[in-house]
C-alpha positions in Angstrom: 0.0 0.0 0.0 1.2 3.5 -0.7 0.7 6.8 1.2 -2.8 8.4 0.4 -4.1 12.2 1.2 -7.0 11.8 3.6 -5.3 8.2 5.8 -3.2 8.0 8.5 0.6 7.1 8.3 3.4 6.7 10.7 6.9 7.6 11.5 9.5 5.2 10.2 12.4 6.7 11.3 13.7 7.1 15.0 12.8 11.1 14.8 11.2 12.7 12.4 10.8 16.8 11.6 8.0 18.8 11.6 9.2 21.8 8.6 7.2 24.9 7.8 7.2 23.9 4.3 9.6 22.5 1.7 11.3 25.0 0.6 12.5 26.6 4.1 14.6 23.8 4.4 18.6 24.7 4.5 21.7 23.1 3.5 22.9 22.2 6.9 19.2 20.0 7.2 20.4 17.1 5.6 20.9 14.9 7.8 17.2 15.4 9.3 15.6 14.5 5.3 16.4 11.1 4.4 15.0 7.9 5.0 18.4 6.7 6.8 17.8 10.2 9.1 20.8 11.2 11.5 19.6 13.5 14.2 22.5 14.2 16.4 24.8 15.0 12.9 22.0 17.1 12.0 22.3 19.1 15.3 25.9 18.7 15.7 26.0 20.0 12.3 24.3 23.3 13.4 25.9 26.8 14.4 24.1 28.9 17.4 22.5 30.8 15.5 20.7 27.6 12.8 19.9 25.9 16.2 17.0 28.4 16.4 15.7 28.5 12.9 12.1 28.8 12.8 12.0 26.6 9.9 11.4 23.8 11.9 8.1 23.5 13.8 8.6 20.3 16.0 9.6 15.9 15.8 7.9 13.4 15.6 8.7 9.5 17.1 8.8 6.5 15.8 5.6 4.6 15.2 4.0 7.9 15.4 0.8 8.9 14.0 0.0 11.2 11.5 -2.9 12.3 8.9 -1.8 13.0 5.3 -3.2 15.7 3.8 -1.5 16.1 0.6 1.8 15.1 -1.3 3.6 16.1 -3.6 5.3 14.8 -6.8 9.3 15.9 -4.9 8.6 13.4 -2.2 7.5 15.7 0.8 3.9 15.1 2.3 2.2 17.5 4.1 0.6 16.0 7.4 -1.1 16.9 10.6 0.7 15.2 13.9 -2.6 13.7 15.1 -0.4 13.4 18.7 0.7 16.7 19.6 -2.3 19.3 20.2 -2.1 22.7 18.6 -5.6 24.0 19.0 -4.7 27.6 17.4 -3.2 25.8 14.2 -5.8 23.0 13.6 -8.5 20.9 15.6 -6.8 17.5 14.6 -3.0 18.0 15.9 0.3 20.0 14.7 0.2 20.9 10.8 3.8 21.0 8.6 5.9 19.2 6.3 7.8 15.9 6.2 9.9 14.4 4.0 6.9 11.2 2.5 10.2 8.8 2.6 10.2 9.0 6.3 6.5 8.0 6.5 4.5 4.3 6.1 1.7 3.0 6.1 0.0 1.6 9.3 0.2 -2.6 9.0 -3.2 -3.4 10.6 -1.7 -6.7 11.9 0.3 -4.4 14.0 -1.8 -1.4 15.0 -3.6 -2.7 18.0 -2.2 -4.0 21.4 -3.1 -4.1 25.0 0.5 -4.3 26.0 2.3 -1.5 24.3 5.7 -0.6 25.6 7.3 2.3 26.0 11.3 3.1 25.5 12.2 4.8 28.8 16.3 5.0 27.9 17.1 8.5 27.3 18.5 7.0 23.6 18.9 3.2 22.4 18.6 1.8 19.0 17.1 -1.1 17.4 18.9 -4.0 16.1 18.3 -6.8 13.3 18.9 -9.8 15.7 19.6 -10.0 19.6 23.0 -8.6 20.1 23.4 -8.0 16.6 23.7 -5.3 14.2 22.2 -1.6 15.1 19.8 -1.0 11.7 17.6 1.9 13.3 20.0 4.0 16.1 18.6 7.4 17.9 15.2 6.3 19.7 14.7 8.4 22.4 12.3 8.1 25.7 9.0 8.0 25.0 8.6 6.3 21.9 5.6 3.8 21.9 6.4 0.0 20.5 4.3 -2.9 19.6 5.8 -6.3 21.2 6.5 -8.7 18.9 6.6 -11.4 21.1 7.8 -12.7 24.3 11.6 -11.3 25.4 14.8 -14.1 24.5 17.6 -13.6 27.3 17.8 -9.8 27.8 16.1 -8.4 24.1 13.0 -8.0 23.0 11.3 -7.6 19.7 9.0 -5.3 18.5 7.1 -4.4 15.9 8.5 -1.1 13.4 6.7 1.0 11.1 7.6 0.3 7.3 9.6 -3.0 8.2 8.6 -6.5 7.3 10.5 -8.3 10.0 10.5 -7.6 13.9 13.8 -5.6 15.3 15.3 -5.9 19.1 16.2 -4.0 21.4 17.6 -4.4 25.4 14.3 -5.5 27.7 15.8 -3.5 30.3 15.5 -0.1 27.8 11.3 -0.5 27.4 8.6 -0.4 30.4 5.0 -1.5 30.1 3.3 1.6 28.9 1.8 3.1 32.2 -2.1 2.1 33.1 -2.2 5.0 35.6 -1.7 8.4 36.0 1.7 9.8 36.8 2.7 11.8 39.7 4.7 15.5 38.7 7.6 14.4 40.3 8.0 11.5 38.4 7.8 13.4 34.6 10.4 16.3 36.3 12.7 12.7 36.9 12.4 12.1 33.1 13.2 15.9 32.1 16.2 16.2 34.4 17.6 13.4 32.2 17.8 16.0 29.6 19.5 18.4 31.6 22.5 19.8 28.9 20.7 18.6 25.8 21.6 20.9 23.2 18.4 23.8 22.8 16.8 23.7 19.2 13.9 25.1 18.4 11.0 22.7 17.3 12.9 19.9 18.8 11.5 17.0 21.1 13.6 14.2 21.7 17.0 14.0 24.0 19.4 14.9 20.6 17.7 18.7 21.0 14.9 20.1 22.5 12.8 23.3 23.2 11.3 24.7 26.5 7.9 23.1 25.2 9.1 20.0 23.7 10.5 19.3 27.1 7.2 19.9 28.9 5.8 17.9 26.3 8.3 14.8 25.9 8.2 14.3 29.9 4.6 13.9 29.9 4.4 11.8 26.9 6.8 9.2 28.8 4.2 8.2 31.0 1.2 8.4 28.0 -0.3 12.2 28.5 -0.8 13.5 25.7 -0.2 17.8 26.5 -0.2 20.4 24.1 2.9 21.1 21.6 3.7 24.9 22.3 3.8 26.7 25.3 0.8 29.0 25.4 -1.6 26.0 24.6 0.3 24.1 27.6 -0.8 27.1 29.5 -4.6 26.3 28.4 -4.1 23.0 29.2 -3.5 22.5 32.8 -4.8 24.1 36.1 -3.4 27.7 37.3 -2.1 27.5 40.8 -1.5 30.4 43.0 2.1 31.7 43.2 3.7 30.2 46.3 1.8 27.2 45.6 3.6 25.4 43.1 5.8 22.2 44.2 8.3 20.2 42.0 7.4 19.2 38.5 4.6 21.8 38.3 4.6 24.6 35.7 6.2 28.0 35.5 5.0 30.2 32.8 6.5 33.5 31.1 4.9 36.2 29.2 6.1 39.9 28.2 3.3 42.0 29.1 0.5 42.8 26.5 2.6 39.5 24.7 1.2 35.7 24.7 3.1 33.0 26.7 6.3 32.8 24.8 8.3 30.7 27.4 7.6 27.5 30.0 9.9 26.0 32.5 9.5 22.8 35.3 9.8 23.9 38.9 12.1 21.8 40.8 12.1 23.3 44.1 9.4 24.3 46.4 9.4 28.2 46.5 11.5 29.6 49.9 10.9 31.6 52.5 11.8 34.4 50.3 10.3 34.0 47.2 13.1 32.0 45.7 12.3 30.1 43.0 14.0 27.4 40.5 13.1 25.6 37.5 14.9 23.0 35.2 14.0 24.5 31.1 15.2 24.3 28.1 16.6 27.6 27.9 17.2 29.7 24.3 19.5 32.3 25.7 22.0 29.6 26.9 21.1 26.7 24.1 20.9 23.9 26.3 18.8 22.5 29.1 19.9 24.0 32.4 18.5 24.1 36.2 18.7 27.0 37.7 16.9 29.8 40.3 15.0 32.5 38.7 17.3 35.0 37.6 15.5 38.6 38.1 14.3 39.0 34.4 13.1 35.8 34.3 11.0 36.8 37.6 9.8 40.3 36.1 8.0 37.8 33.1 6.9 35.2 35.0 3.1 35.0 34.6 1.9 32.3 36.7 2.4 28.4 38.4 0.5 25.9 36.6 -0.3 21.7 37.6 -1.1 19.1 35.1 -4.0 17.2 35.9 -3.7 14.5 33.5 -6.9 13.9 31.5 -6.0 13.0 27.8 -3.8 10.2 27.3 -2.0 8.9 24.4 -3.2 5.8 23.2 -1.5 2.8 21.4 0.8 3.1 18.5 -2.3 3.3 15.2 -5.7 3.1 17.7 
């Protein structure tokens, strides 16, 4: 079967980009357009001031799902990310642009499980046989699997998008996807693992990351399924008052008379004082830091927010 305008696909490759269109991509992309996509060269590749292009909109996982809504004849496909919220952009998910090669169709022998698993290593690949070759390296926390049958020693198979054959990975490197709720402080446990990934705008996975991907790729550890950008996140989740907030709730910035333009995890219960910190992905410094709230961070800081999870993501193609 081939990819149609109007079905569903899903991501092939280990991380996929989200671009405004086509033709914003730049010579330095590269590495993020083929079919055989290399993330980290593709952010290694990058300069200060490419890291924060605003060519690129956001990544996608493997195995995840997407709605094509048209494609063209030079191989790109524009879609709507049916699993990241963007209620200001379109009812159905995040619109853009990805390269069609990176895309397959769902196998419906493989789009429905009641035991999906979840990678919870920051990064692992997937290999052709137990201990054998690495065909598919660069999956990062998060991404949702299919088992493909019972582990053998310490690997497991699974089932991946566009491939005939099951691949492995390390057992120890998946966790049954989560039936229940998580509490804050465990998705600020899953962010401080990023803490020094590199800062690039649009991304969500642990190669590079944005203030709102990392909200975002915490959560979606542990199957809640939260708005893309920041300002959305804000309309999202419950308002607390200031003082309130404990770890692994939600600090929001805003310039004033400006929408929410920034987000960051609080991972400290305020102090007597006012004193405040917060682990984020931070733009100014390109990386993901922890730190107090320096003073203009405080002067734009608009409110303490908790995430009562509601919607969850459900398995890989249901």
């Amino acid at each position: 079967m081939e990819l149609q305008p109007g079905r569903e696909a899903v991501v092939r490759v280990a991380v996929a980009t989200l671009w405004t269109s086509p033709e914003a991509v730049r010579p330095v992309d590269c590495p993020a357009l083929t079919a055989g996509v290399d993330i980290p060269t593709w952010v290694s590749g990058m300069d200060t001031e490419q890291q924060v292009g605003d060519c690129v909109l956001s990544q996608l996982l493997l195995g995840e799902r997407v709605l094509v809504s048209e494609l063209r004849a030079d191989g790109w496909a524009r879609v709507v990310a049916v699993e990241q919220p963007a209620a200001k952009l379109d009812p159905l998910g995040y619109p853009g642009w990805l390269p069609a090669g990176q895309l397959a169709v769902p196998d419906p022998a493989h789009t429905s499980t009641d035991h999906p698993l979840v990678v919870d290593a920051t990064v692992t690949g997937l290999h052709a046989t137990p201990n054998g070759p690495m065909v598919l390296p660069g999956l990062v926390v998060g991404t949702r699997l299919i088992p493909a049958g019972p582990p053998r020693g310490d690997w497991r198979p699974v089932h991946v998008p566009g491939r005939p054959t099951p691949l492995w990975l390390p057992d120890a490197h998946l966790v049954p996807a989560p039936a229940a709720s998580p509490t804050a402080e465990q998705a600020l446990a899953v962010a401080q693992r990023l803490l020094d990934v590199v800062y690039i705008w649009g991304g969500l996975s642990a190669h590079g990351i944005d203030c709102s991907g990392l909200v975002h790729l915490a959560w979606r550890r542990f199957g809640v399924l939260l708005p893309r950008d920041a300002d959305d996140q804000a309309v999202a989740t419950t308002p607390l008052p200031l003082g309130a907030e404990r770890p692994g709730d939600l600090y929001f910035f805003a310039r004033p008379g400006r929408k929410i333009h920034h987000i960051g995890i609080v991972t400290a219960t305020p102090g007597d004082g006012g004193q405040r910190r917060m682990l984020h992905a931070c733009y100014r410094r390109r990386r993901v830091i922890e730190e107090p709230l320096p003073a203009d961070r405080t002067a734009t800081l608009v409110g303490a927010h908790r995430v009562a999870p509601a919607g969850r993501v459900s398995a890989p193609g249901r």
